[in-house]
C-alpha positions in Angstrom: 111.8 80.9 95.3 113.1 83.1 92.3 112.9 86.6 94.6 114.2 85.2 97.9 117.7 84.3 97.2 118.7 87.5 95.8 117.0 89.6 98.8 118.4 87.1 101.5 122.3 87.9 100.0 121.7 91.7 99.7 119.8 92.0 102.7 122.2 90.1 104.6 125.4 91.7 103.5 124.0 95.2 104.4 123.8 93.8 107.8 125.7 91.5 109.1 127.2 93.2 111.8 123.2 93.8 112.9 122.0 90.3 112.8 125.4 88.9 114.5 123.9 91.3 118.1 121.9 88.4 118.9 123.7 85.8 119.0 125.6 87.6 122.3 124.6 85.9 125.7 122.3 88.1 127.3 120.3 89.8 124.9 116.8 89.1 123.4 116.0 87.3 120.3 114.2 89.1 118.1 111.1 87.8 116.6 110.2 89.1 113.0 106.3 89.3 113.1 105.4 87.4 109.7 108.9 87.5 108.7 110.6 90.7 107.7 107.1 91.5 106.8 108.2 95.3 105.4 110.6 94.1 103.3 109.1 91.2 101.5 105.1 89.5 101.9 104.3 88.6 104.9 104.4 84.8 105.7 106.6 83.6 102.5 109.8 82.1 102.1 111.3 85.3 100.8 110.1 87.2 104.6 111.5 83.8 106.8 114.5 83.3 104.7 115.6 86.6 105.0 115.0 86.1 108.9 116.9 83.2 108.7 120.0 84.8 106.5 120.1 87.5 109.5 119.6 85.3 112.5 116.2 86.5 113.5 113.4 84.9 114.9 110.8 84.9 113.1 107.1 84.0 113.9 104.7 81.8 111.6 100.7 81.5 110.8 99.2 77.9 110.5 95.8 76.9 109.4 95.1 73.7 107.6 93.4 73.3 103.9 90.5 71.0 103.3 92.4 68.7 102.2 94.4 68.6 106.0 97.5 70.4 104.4 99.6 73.0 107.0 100.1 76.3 105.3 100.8 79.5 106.5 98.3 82.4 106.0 97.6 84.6 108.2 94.0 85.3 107.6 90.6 83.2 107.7 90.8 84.4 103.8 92.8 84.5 100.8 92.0 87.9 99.2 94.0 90.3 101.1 97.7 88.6 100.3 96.9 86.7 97.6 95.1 86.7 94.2 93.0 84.1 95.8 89.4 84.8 97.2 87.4 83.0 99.8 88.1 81.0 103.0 91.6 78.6 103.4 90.2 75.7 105.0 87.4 75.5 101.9 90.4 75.5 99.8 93.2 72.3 98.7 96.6 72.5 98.9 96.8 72.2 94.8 94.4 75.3 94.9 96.8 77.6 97.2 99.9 76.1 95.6 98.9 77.9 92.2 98.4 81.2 94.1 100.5 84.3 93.7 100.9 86.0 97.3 103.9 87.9 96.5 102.7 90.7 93.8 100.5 92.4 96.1 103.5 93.2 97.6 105.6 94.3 94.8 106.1 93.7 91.8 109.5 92.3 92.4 107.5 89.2 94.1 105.6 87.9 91.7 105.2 84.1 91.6 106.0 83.7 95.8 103.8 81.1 96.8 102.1 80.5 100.2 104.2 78.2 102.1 103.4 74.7 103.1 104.6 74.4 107.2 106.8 71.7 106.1 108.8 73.8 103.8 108.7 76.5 106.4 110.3 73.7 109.4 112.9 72.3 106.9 114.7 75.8 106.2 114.6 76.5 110.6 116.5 72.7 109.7 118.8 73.7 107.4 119.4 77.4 107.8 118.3 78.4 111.0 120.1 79.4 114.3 120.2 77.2 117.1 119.6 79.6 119.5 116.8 80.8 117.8 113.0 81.4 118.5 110.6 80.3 115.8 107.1 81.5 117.2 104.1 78.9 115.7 100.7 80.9 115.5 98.3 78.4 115.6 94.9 80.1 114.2 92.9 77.8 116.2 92.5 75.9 119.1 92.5 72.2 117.1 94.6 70.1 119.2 95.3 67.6 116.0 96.8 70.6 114.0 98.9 71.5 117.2 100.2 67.7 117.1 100.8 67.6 113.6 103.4 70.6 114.1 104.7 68.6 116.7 105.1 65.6 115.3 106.6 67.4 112.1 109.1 69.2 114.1 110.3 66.7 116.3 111.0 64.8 112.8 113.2 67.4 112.0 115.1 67.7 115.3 113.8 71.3 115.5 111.0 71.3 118.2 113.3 73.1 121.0 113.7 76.3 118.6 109.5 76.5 118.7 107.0 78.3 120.9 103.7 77.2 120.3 101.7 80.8 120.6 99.0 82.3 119.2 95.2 79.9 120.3 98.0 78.1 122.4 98.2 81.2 124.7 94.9 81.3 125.8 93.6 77.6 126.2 95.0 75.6 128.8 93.6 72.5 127.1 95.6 72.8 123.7 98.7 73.4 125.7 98.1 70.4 127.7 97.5 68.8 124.3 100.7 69.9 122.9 102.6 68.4 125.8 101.1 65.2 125.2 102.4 65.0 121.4 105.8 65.8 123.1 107.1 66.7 126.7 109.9 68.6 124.6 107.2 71.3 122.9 107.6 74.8 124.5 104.3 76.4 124.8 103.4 80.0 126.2 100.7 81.4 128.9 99.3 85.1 127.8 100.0 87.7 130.7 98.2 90.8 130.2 98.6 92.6 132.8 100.9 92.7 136.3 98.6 91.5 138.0 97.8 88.6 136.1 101.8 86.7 136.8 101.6 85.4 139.8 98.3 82.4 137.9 100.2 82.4 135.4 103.3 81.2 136.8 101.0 78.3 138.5 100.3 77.3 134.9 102.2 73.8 134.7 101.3 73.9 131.4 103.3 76.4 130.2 106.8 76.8 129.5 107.4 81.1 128.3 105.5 83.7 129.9 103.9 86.3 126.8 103.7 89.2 128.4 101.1 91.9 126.8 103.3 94.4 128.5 106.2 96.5 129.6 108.1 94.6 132.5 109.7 95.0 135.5 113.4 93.6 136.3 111.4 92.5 139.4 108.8 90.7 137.2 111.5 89.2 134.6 113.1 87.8 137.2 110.0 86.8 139.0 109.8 84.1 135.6 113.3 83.6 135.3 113.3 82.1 139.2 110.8 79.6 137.9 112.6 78.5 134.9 110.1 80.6 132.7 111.9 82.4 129.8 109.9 85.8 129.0 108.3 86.6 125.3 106.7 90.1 124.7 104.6 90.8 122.6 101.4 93.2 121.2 100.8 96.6 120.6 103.7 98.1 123.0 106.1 96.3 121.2 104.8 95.7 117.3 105.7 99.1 115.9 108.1 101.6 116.6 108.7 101.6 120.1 112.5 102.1 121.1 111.5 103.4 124.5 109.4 99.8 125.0 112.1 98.1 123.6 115.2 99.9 125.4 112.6 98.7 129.2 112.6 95.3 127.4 116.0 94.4 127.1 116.8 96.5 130.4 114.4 93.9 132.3 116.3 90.9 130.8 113.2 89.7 128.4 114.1 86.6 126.4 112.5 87.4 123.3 110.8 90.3 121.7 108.0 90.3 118.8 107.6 92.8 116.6 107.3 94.3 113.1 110.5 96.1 112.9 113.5 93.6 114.2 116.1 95.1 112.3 115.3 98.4 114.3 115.1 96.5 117.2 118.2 95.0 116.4 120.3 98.3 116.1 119.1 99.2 119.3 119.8 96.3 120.8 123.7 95.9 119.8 123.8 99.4 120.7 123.6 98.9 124.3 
């Protein structure tokens, strides 16, 4: 893309020393919600590649055109991140690919395109970090879709850097589904509350616990014991929340999702 090389090498030189925190045994991965989504539009190359020039997660939107093309938007619409109108799944892939959804965003986008999942699954190939988390947000609960990331991933030698969240959380069925595609396909159980861990850890079909809360050591550990890395995620952890964050990392979380990673990240290699 013409605006995501030159903001993945300036982005990336301001901070290096930032990005290189995660890779130390121990910490949590951060997981860019959308991408870096404000620094660049949300679900483009220019938002993952910049993820991927930091070492950052980074977590991804599919939904499938009428014409059964992956792509990643976020909503059941076009109109609010592109200058497109009207539902994705009417639309064809030749329709989206001649969509702007950059200049919404700035001007300094104009021309990003929405991404096919492809594209987005050959740069966690060719650019991303092994020990990375690359969150899949399936939109819906279409166990063909789910299988078609698999299959695509798998391809690629890339399907142990996935979690399949988002409809995957919540329906035991499409995680069943996804295990069928492949064994190797992570998938994740939603926990939203305390009380709620001790079902979900006698979920065989799930791999990550996605906690909708602040944790315990006692309830990190309670996962860890059962071979059950932990994801946070939702509205304690999406904004601004270095208190959340600091009880995060101080329970031994695996991974954190949230709209501000590079904050997350200070605070992180500052402990």
């Amino acid at each position: 893309m013409p605006h995501s090389s030159t903001f993945v090498t300036s982005l990336a030189a301001l901070l290096t020393v930032v990005s290189s925190s995660f890779l130390h045994a121990g910490e949590p991965i951060a997981v860019a919600h959308r991408g870096l989504l404000k620094h660049a539009p949300e679900n483009t190359l220019a938002a993952f590649d910049s993820c991927l020039a930091l070492r950052l997660g980074f977590e991804f939107d599919v939904q499938r055109t009428r014409d059964g093309e992956l792509v990643c938007v976020h909503d059941d619409t076009l109109d609010r991140t592109t200058n497109g109108h009207g539902p994705v799944a009417a639309s064809t892939w030749q329709e989206l690919a001649a969509l702007d959804a950059g200049s919404w965003f700035s001007p300094r986008y104009v021309g990003e395109e929405i991404p096919r999942i492809s594209t987005i699954l050959d740069h966690i190939r060719d650019l991303g970090d092994v020990d990375g988390v690359y969150a899949v947000d399936l939109k819906e609960a279409d166990p063909a879709v789910a299988s078609q990331v698999v299959r695509m991933a798998a391809e690629r030698d890339i399907l142990d850097r996935l979690l399949f969240i988002g409809a995957t959380i919540r329906s035991r069925e499409l995680r069943l589904a996804i295990h069928k595609a492949s064994p190797h396909a992570r998938t994740a159980v939603v926990v939203e509350q305390p009380d709620d861990l001790t079902a979900a850890l006698a979920d065989d079909s799930a791999d990550w616990m996605y906690l909708r809360f602040v944790p315990t050591t006692g309830q990190v550990a309670r996962c860890h014991d059962q071979n059950r890395p932990v994801f946070v995620a939702g509205p304690a952890f999406a904004g601004q929340e270095p208190d959340n964050w600091e009880a995060a990392i101080t329970a031994g979380v695996d991974a954190i999702l949230t709209d501000y990673p590079l904050e997350l990240a200070k605070l992180s290699s500052g402990k």
